[in-house]
N, CA, C and O atoms as a GROMACS GRO file, in nm:
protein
  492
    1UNK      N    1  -0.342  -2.626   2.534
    1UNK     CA    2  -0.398  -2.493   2.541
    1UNK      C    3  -0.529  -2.501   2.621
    1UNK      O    4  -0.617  -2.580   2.586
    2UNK      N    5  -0.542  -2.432   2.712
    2UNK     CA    6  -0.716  -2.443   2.765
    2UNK      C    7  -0.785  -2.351   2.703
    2UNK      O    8  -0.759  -2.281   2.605
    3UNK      N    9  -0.888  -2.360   2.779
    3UNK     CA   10  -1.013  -2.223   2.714
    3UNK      C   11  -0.983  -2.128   2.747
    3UNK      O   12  -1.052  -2.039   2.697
    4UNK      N   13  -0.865  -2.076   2.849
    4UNK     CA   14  -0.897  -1.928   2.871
    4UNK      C   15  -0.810  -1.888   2.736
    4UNK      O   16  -0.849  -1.793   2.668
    5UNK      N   17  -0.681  -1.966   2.695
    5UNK     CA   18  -0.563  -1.915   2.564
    5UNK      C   19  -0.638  -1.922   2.489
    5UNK      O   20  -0.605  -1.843   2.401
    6UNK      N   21  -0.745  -1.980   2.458
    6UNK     CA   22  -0.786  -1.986   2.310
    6UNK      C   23  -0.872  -1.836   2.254
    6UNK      O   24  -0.876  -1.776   2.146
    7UNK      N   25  -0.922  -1.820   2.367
    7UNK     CA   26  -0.970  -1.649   2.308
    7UNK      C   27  -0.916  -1.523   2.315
    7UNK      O   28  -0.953  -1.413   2.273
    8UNK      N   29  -0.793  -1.574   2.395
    8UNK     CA   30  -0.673  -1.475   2.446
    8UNK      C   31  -0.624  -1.356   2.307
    8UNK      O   32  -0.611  -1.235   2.321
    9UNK      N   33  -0.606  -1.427   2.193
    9UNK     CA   34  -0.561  -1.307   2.116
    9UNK      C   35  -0.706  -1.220   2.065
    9UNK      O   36  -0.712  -1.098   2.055
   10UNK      N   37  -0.792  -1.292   2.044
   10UNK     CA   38  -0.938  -1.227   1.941
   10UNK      C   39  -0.916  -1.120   2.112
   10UNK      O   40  -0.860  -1.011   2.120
   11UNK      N   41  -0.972  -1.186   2.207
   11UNK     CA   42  -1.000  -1.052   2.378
   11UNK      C   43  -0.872  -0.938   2.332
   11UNK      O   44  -0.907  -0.821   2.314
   12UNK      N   45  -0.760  -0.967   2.319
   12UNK     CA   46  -0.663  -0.866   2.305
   12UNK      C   47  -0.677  -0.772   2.209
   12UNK      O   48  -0.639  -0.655   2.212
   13UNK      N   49  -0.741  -0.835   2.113
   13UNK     CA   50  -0.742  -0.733   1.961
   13UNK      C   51  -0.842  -0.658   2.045
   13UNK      O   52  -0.805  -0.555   2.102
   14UNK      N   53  -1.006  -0.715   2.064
   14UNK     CA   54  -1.063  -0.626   2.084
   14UNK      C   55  -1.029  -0.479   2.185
   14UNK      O   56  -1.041  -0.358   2.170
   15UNK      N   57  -0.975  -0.582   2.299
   15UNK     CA   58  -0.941  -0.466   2.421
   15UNK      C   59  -0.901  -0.364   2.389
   15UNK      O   60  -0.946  -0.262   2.441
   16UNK      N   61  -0.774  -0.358   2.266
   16UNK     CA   62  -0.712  -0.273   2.193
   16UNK      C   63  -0.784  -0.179   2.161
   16UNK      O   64  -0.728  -0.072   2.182
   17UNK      N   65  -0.917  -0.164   2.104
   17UNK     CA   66  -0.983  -0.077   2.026
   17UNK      C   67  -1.062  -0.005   2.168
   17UNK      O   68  -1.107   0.108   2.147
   18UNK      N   69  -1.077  -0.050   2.280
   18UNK     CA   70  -1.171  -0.037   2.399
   18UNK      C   71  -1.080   0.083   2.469
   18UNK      O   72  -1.108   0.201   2.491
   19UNK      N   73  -0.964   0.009   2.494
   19UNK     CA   74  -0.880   0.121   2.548
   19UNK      C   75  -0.813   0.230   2.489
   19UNK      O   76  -0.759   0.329   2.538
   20UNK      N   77  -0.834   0.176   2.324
   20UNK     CA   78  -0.792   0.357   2.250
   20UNK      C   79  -0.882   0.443   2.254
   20UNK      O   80  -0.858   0.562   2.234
   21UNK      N   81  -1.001   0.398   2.279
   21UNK     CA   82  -1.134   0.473   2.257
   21UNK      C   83  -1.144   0.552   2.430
   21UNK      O   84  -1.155   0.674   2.444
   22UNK      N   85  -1.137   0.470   2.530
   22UNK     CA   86  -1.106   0.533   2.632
   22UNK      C   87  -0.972   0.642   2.678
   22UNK      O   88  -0.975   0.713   2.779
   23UNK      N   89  -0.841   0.634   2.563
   23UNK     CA   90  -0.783   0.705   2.609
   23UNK      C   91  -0.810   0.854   2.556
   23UNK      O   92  -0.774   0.962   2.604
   24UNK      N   93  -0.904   0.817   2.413
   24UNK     CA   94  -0.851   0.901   2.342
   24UNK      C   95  -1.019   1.026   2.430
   24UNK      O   96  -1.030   1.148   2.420
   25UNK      N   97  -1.103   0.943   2.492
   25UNK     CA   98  -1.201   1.041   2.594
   25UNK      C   99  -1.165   1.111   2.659
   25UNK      O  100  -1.195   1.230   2.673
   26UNK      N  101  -1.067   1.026   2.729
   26UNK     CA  102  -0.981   1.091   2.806
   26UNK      C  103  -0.912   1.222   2.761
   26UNK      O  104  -0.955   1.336   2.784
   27UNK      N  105  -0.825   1.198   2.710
   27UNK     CA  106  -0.748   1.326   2.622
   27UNK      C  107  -0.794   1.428   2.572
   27UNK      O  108  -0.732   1.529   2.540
   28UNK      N  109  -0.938   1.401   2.562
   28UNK     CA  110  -0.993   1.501   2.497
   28UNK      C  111  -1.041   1.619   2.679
   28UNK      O  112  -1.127   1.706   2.669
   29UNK      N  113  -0.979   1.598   2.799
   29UNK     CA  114  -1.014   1.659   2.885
   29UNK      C  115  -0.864   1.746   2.888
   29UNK      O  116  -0.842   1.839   2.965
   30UNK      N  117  -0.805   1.714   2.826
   30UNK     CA  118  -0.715   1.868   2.819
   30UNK      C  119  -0.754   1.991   2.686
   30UNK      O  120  -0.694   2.099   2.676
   31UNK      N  121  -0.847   1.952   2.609
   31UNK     CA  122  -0.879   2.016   2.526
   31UNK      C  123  -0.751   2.054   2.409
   31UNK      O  124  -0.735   2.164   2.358
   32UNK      N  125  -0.709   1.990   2.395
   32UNK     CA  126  -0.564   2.031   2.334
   32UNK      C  127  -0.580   1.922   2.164
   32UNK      O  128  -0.539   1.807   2.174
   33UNK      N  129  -0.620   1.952   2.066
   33UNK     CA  130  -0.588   1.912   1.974
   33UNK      C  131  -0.527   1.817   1.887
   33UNK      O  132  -0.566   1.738   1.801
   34UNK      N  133  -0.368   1.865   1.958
   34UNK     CA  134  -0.223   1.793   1.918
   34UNK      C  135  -0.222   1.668   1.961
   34UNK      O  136  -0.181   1.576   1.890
   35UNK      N  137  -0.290   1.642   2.141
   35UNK     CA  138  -0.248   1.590   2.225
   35UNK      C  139  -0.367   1.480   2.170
   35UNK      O  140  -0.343   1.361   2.148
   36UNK      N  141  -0.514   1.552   2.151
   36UNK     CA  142  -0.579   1.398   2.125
   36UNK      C  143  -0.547   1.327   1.988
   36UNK      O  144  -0.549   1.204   1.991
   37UNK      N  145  -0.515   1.395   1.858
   37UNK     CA  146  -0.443   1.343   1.760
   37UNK      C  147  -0.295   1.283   1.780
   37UNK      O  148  -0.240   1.203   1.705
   38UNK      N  149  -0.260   1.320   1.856
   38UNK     CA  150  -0.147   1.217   1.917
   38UNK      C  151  -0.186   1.052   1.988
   38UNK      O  152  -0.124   0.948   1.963
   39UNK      N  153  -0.295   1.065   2.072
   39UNK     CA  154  -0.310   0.962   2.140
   39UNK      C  155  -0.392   0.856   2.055
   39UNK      O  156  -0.396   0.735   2.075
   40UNK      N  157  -0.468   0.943   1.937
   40UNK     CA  158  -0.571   0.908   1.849
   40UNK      C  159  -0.460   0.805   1.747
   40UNK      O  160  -0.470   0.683   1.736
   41UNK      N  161  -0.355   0.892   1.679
   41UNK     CA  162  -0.293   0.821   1.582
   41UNK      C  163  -0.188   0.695   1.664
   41UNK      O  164  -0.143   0.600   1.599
   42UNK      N  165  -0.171   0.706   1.753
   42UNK     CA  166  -0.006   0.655   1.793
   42UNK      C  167  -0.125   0.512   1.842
   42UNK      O  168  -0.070   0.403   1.833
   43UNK      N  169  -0.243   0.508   1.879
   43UNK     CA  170  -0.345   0.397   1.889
   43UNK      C  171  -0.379   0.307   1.786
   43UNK      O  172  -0.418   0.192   1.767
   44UNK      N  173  -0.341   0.429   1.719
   44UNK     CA  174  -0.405   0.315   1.570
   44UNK      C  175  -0.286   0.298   1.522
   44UNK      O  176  -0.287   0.179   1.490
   45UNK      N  177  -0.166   0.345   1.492
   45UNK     CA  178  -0.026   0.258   1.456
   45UNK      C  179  -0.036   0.124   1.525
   45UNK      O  180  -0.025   0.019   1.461
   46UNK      N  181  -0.056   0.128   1.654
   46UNK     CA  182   0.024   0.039   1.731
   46UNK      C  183  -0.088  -0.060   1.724
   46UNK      O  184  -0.054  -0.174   1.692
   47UNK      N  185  -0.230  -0.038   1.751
   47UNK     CA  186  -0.347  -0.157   1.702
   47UNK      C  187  -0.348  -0.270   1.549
   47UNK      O  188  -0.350  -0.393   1.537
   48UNK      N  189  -0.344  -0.154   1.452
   48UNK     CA  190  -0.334  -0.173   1.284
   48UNK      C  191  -0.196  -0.249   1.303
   48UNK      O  192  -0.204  -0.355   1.242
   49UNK      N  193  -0.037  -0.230   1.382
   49UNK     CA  194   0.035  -0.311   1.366
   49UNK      C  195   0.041  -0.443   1.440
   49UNK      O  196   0.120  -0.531   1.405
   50UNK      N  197  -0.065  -0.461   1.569
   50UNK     CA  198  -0.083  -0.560   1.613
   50UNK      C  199  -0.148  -0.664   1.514
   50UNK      O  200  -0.117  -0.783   1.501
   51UNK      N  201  -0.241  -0.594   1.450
   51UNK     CA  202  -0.334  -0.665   1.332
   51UNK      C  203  -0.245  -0.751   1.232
   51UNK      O  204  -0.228  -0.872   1.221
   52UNK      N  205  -0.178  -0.610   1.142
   52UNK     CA  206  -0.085  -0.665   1.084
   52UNK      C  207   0.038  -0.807   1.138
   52UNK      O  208   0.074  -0.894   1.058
   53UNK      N  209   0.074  -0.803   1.252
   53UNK     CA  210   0.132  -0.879   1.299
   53UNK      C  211   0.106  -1.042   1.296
   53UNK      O  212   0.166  -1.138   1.247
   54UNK      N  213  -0.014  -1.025   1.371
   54UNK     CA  214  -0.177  -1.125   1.394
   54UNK      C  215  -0.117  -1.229   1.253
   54UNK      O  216  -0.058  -1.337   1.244
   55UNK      N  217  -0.176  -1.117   1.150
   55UNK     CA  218  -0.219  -1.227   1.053
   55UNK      C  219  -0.088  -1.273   0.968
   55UNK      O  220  -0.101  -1.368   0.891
   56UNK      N  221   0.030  -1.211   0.978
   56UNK     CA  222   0.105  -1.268   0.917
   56UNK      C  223   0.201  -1.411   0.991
   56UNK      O  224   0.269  -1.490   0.927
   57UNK      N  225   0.186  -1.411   1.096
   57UNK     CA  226   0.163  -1.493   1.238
   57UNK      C  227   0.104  -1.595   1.202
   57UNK      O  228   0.186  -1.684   1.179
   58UNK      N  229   0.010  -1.622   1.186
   58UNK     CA  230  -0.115  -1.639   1.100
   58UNK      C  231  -0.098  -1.774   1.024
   58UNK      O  232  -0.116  -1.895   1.039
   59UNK      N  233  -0.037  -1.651   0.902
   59UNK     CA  234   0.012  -1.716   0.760
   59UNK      C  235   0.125  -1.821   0.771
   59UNK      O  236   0.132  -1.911   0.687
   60UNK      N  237   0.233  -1.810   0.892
   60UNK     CA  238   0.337  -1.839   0.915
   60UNK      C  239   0.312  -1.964   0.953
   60UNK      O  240   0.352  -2.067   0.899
   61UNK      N  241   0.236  -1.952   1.056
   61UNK     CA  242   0.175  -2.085   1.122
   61UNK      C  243   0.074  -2.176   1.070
   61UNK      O  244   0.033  -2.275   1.131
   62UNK      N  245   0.032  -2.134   0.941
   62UNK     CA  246  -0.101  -2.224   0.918
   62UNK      C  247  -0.075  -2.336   0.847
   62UNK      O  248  -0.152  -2.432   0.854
   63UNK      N  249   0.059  -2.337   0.757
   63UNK     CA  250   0.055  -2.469   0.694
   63UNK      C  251   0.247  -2.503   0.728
   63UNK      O  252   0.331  -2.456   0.651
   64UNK      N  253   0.297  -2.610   0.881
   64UNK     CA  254   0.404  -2.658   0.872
   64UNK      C  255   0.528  -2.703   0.785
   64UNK      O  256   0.648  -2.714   0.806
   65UNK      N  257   0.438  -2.727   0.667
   65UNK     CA  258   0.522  -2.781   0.610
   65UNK      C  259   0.592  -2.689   0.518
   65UNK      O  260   0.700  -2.703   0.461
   66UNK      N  261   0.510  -2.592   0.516
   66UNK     CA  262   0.574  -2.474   0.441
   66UNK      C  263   0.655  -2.400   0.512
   66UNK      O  264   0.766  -2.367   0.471
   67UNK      N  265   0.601  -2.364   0.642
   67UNK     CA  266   0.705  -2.320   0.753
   67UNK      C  267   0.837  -2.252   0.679
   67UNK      O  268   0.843  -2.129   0.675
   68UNK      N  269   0.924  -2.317   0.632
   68UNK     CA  270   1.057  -2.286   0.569
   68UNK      C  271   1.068  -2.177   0.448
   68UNK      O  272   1.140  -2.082   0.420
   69UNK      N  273   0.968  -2.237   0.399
   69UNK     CA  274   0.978  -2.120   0.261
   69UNK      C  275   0.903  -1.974   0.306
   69UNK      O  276   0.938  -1.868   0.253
   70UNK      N  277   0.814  -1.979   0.390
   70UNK     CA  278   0.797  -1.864   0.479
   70UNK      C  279   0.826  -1.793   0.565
   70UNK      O  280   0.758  -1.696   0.600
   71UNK      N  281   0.978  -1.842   0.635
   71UNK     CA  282   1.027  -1.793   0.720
   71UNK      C  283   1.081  -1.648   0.670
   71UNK      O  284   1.087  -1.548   0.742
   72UNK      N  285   1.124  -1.654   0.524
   72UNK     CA  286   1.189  -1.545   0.449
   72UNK      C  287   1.134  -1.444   0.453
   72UNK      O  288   1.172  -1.332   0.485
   73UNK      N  289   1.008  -1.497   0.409
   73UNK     CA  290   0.922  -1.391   0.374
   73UNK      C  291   0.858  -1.277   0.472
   73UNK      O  292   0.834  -1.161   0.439
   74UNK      N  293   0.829  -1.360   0.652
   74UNK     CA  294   0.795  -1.348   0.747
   74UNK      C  295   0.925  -1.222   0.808
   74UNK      O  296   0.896  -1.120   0.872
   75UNK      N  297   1.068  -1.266   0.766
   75UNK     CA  298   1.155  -1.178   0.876
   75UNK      C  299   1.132  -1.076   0.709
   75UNK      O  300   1.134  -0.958   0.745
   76UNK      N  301   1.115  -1.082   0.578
   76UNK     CA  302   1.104  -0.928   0.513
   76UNK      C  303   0.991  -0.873   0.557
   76UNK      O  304   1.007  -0.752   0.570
   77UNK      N  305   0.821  -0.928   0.604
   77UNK     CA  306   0.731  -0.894   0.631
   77UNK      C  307   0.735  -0.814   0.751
   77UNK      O  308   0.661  -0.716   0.760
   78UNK      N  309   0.848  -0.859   0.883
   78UNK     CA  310   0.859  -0.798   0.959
   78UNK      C  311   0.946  -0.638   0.966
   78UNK      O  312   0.912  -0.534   1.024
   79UNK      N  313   1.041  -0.660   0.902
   79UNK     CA  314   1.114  -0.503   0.866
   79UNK      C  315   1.040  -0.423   0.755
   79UNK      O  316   1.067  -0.304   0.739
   80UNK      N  317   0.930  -0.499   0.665
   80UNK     CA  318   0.821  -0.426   0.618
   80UNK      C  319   0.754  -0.346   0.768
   80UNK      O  320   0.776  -0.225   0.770
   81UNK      N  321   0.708  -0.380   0.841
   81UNK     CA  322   0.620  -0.353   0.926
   81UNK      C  323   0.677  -0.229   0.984
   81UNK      O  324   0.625  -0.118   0.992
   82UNK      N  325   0.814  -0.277   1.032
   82UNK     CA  326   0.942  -0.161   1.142
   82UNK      C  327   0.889  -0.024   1.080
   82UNK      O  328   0.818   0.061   1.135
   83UNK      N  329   0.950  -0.025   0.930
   83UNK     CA  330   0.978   0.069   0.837
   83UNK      C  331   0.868   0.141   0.845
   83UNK      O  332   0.886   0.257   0.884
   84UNK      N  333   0.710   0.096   0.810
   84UNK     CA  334   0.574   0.150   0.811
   84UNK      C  335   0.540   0.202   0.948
   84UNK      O  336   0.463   0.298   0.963
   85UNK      N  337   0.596   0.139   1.048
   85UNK     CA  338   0.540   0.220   1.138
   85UNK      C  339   0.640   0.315   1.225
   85UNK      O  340   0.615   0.372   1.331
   86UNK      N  341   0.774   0.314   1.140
   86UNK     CA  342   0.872   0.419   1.165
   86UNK      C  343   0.841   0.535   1.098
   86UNK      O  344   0.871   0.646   1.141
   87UNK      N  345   0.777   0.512   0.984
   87UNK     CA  346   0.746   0.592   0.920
   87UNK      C  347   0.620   0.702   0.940
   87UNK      O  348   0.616   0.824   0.923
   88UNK      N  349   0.503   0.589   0.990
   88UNK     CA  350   0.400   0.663   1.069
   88UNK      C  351   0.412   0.719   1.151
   88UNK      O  352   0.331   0.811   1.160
   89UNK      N  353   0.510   0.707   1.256
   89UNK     CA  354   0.508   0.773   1.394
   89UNK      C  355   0.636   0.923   1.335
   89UNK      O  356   0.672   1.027   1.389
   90UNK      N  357   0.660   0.873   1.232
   90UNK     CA  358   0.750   1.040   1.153
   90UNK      C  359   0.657   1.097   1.126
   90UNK      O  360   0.627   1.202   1.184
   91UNK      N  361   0.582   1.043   1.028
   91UNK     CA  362   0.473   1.156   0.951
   91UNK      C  363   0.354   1.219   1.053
   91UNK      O  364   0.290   1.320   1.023
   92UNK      N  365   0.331   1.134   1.194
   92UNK     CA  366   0.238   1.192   1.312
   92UNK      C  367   0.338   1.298   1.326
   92UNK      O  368   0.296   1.399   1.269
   93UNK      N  369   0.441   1.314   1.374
   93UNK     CA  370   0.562   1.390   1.437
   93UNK      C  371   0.569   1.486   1.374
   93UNK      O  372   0.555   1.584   1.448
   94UNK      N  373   0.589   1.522   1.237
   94UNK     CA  374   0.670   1.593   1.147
   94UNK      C  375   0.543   1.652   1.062
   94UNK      O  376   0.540   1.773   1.041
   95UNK      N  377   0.440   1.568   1.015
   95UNK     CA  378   0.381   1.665   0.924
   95UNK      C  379   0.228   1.698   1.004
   95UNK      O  380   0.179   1.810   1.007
   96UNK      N  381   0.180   1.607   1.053
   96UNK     CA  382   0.053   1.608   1.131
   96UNK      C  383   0.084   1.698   1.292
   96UNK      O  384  -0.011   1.745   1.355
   97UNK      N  385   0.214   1.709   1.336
   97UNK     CA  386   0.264   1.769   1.465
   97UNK      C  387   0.209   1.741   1.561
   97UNK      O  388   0.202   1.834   1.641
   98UNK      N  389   0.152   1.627   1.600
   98UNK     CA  390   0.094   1.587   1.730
   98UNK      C  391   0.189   1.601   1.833
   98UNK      O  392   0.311   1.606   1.815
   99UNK      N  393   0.118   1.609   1.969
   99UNK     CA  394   0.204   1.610   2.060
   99UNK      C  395   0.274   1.506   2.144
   99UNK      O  396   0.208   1.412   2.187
  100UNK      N  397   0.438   1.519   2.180
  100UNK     CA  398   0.479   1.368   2.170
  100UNK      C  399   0.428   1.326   2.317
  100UNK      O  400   0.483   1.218   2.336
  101UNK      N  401   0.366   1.351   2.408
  101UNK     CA  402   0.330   1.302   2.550
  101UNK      C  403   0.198   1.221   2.478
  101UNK      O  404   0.185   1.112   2.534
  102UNK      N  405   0.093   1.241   2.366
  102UNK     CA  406  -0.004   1.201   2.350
  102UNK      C  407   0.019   1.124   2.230
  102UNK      O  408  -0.087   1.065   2.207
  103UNK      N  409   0.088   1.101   2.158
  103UNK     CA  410   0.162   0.977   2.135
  103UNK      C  411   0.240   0.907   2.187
  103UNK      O  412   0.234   0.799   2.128
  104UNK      N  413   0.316   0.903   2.267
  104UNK     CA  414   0.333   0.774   2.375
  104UNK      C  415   0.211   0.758   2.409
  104UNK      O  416   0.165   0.645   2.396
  105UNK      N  417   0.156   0.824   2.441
  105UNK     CA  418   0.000   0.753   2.533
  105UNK      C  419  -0.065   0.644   2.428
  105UNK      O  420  -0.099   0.527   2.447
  106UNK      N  421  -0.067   0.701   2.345
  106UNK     CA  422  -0.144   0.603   2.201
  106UNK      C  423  -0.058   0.512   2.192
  106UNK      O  424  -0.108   0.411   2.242
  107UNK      N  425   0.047   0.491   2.157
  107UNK     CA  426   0.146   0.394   2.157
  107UNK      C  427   0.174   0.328   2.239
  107UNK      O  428   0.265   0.246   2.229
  108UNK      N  429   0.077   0.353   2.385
  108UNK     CA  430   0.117   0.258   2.492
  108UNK      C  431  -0.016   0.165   2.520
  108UNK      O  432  -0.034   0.085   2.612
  109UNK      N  433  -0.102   0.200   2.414
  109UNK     CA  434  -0.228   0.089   2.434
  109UNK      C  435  -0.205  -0.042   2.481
  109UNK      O  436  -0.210  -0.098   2.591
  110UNK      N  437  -0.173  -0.081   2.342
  110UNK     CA  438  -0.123  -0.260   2.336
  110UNK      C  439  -0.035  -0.337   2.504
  110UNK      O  440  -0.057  -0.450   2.547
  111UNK      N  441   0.068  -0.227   2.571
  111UNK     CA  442   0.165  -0.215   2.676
  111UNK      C  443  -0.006  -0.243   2.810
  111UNK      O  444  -0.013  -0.334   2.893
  112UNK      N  445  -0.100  -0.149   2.790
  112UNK     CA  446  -0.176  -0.148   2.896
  112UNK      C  447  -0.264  -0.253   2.890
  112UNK      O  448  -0.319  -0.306   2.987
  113UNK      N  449  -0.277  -0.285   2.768
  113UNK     CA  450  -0.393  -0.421   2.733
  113UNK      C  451  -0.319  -0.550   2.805
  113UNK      O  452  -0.379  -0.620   2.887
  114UNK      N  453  -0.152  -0.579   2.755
  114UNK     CA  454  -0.119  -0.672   2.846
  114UNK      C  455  -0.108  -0.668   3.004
  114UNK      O  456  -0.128  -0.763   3.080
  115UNK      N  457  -0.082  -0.573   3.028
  115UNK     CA  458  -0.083  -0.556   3.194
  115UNK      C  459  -0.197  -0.562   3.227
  115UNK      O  460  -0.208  -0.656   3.306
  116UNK      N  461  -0.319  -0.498   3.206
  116UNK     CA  462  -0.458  -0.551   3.247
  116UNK      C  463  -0.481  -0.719   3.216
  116UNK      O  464  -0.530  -0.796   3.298
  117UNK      N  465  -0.439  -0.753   3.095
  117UNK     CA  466  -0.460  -0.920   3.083
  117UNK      C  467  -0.372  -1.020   3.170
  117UNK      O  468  -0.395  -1.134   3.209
  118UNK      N  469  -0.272  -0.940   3.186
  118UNK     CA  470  -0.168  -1.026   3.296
  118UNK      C  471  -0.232  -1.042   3.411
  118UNK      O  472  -0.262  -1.150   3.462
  119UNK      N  473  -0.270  -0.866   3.480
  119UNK     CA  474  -0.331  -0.888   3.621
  119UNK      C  475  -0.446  -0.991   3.646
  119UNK      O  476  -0.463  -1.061   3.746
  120UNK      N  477  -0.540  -0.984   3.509
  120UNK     CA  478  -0.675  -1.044   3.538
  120UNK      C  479  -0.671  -1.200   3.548
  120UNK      O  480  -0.767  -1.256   3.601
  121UNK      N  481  -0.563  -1.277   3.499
  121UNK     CA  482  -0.528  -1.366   3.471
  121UNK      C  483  -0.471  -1.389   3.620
  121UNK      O  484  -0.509  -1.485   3.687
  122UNK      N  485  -0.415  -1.333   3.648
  122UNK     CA  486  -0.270  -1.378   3.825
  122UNK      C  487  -0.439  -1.359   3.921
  122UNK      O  488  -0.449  -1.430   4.021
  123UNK      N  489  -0.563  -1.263   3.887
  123UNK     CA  490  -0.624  -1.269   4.012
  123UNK      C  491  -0.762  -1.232   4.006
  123UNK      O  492  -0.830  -1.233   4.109
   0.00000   0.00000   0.00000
């Protein structure tokens, strides 16, 4: 691993929070409500599930030898996760009514954080 991988995920988490905060400035130039509670929530699903991800990742990896008896737990932890954030992006949809162009936008944080980390990395 060199030095640039080793800070690669902590830079990603943060970026995450940098570019929801910028989209959600953004959004707020259509003046539209729906649209920045869309970009607002579908940011924080998709951040909070990177998090979530992170550390169970984490857990998975920290002691080998256990590896096995955690694998179980890791693929229920993961359809835990599906479910919660199938569920969030219903309850944005259905009871909160955000608008769905400004949730994709929120939901496409994490998508823009790697493509900025890809480019910066190739140049």
């Amino acid at each position: 691993m060199t030095d640039q991988d080793a800070g690669l995920t902590r830079d990603l988490a943060r970026r995450n929070w940098v570019i929801l905060a910028l989209l959600v400035v953004v959004s707020l130039l259509w003046r539209s409500v729906p649209i920045t509670l869309g970009v607002l929530g579908g940011g924080l699903v998709v951040t909070l599930n990177y998090h979530w991800m992170g550390h169970s990742l984490g857990k998975l990896l920290a002691d080998p030898r256990r590896a096995p008896q955690r694998k179980v737990w890791a693929g229920l932890n993961f359809l835990l996760r599906l479910v919660v954030v199938g569920m969030a992006i219903y309850l944005l949809l259905a009871h909160v009514q955000v608008h769905p162009i400004g949730l994709a936008a929120g939901l496409s944080v994490y998508v823009v954080n790697l493509m900025f980390s890809t480019l910066k990395r190739l140049y």
